[in-house]
Residue frames as a rotation matrix with the C-alpha (Angstrom) as fourth column:
UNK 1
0.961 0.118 0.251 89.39
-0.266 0.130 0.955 118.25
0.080 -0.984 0.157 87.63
UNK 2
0.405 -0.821 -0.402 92.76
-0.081 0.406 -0.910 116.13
0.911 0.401 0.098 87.27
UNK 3
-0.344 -0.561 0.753 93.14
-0.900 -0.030 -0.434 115.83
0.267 -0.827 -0.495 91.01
UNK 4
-0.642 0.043 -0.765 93.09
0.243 0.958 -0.150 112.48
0.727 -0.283 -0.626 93.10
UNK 5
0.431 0.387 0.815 90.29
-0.730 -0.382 0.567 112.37
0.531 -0.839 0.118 95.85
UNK 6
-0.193 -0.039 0.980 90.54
-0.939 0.297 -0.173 110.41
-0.284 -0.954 -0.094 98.77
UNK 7
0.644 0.712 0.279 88.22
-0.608 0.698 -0.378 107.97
-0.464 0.074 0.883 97.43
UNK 8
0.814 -0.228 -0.535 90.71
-0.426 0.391 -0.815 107.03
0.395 0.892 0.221 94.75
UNK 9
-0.262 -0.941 -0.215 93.67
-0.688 0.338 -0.642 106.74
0.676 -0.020 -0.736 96.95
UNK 10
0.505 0.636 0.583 91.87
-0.863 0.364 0.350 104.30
0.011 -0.680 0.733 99.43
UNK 11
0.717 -0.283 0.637 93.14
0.340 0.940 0.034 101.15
-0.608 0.192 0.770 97.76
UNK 12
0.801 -0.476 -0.364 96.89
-0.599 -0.608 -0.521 101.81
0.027 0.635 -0.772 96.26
UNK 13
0.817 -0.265 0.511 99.77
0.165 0.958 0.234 99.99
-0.552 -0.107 0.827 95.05
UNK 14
0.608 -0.650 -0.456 103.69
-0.701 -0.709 0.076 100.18
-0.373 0.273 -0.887 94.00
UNK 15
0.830 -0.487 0.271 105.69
0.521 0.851 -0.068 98.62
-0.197 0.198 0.960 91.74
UNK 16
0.763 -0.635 -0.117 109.47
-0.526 -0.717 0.458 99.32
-0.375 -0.287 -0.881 91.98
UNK 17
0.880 -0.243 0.408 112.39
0.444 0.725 -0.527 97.91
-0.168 0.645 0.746 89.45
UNK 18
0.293 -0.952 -0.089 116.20
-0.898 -0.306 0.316 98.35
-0.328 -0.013 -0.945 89.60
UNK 19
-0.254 -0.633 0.732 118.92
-0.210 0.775 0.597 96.60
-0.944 -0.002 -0.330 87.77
UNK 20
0.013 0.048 0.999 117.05
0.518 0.854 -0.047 96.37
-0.855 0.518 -0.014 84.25
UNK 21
-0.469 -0.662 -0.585 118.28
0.394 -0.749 0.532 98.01
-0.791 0.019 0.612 81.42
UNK 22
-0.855 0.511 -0.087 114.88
-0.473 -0.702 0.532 99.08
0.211 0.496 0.842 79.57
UNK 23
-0.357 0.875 0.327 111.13
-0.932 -0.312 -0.182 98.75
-0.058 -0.370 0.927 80.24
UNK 24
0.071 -0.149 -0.986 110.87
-0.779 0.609 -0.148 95.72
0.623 0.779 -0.072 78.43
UNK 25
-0.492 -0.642 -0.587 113.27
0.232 0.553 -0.800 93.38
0.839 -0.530 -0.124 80.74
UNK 26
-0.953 0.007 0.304 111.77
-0.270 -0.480 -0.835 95.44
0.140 -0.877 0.459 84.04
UNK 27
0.042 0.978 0.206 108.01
-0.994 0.019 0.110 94.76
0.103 -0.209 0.972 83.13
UNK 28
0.242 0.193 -0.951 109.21
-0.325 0.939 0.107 91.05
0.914 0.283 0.290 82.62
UNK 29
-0.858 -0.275 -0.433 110.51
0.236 0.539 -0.809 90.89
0.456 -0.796 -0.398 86.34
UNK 30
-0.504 0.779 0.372 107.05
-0.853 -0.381 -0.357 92.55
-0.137 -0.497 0.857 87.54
UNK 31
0.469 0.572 -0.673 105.59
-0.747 0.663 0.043 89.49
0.471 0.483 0.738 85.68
UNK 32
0.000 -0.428 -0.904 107.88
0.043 0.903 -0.427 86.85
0.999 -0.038 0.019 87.01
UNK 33
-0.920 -0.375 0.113 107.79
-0.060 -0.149 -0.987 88.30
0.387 -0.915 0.114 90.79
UNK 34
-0.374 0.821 -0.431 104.20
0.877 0.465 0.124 86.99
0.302 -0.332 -0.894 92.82
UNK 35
-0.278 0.045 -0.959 104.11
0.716 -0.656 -0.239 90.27
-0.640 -0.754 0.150 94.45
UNK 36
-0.597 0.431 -0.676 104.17
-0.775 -0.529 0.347 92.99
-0.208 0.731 0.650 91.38
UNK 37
-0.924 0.361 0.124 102.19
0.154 0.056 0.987 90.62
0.349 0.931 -0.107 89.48
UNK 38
-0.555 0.632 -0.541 99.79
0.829 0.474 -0.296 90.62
0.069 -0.613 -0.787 91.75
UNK 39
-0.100 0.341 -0.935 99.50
0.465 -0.815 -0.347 94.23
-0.880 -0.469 -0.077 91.65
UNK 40
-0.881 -0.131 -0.455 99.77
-0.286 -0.619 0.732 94.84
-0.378 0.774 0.507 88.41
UNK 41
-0.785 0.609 -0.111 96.64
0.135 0.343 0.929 92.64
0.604 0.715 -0.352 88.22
UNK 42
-0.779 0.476 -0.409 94.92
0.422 -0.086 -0.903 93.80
-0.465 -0.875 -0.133 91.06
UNK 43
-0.222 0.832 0.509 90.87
0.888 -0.044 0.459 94.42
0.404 0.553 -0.729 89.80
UNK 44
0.451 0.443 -0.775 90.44
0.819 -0.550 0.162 96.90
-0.355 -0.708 -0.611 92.09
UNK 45
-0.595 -0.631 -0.498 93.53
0.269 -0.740 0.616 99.57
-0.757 0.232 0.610 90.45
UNK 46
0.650 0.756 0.078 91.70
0.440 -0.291 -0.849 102.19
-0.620 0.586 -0.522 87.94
UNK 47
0.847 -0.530 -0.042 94.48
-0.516 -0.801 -0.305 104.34
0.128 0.280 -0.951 87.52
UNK 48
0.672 -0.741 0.008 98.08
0.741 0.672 -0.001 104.12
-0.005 0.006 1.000 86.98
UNK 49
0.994 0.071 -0.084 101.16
0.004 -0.792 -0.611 106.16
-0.110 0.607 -0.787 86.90
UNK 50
0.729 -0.656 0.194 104.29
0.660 0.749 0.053 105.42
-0.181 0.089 0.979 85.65
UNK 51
0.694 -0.712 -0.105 107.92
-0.699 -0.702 0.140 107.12
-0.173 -0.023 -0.985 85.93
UNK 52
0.583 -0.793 0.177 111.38
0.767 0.464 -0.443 106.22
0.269 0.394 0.879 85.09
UNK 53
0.917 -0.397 0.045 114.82
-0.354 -0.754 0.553 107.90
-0.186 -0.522 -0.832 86.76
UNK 54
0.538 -0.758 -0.369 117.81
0.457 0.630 -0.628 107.39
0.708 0.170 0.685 85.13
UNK 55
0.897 -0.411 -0.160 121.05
0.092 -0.180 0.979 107.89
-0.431 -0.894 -0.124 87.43
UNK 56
-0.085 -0.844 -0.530 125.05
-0.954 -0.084 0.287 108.34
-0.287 0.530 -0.798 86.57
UNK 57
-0.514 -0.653 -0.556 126.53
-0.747 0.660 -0.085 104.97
0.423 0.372 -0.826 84.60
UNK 58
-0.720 0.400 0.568 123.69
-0.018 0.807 -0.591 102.63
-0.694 -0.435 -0.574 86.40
UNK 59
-0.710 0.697 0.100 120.61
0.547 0.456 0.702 101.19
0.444 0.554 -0.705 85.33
UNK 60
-0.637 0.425 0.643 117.06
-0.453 -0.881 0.133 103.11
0.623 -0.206 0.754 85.77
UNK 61
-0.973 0.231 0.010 114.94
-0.054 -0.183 -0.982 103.09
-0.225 -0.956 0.190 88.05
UNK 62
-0.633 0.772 0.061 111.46
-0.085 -0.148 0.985 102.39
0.769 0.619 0.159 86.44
UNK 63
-0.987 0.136 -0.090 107.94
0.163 0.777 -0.609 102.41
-0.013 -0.615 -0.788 88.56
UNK 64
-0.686 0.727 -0.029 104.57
0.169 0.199 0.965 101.96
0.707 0.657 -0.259 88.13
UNK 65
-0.958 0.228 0.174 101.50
-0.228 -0.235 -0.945 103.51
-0.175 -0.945 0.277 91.11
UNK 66
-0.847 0.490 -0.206 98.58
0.209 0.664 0.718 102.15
0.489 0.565 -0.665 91.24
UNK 67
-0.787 0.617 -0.013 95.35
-0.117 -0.169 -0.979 103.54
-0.606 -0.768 0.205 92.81
């Protein structure tokens, strides 16, 4: 199958991280910030998918969907 249904995207959830300069350092501001952590512990998320975008001479972009 490997598609999302409906059902799955009902309850969904983003975490978004600029400014740290490897996964590491980025998952520790999800942890330190009420908001991601919340989502990152949310009972209700089954699924996850995670990306990462680097840019010119900056720091990446890392983030983390939740449904």
């Amino acid at each position: 199958s490997g598609g999302m249904s409906k059902s799955d995207l009902r309850t969904w959830g983003e975490n978004i991280s600029y400014g740290h300069y490897n996964v590491i350092y980025a998952h520790e501001g999800f942890m330190n910030s009420k908001g991601h952590r919340d989502n990152l512990l949310q009972p209700a998320y089954k699924n996850a998918i995670v990306g990462l975008e680097y840019s010119s001479n900056k720091s990446p972009y890392f983030t983390i969907n939740f449904y």
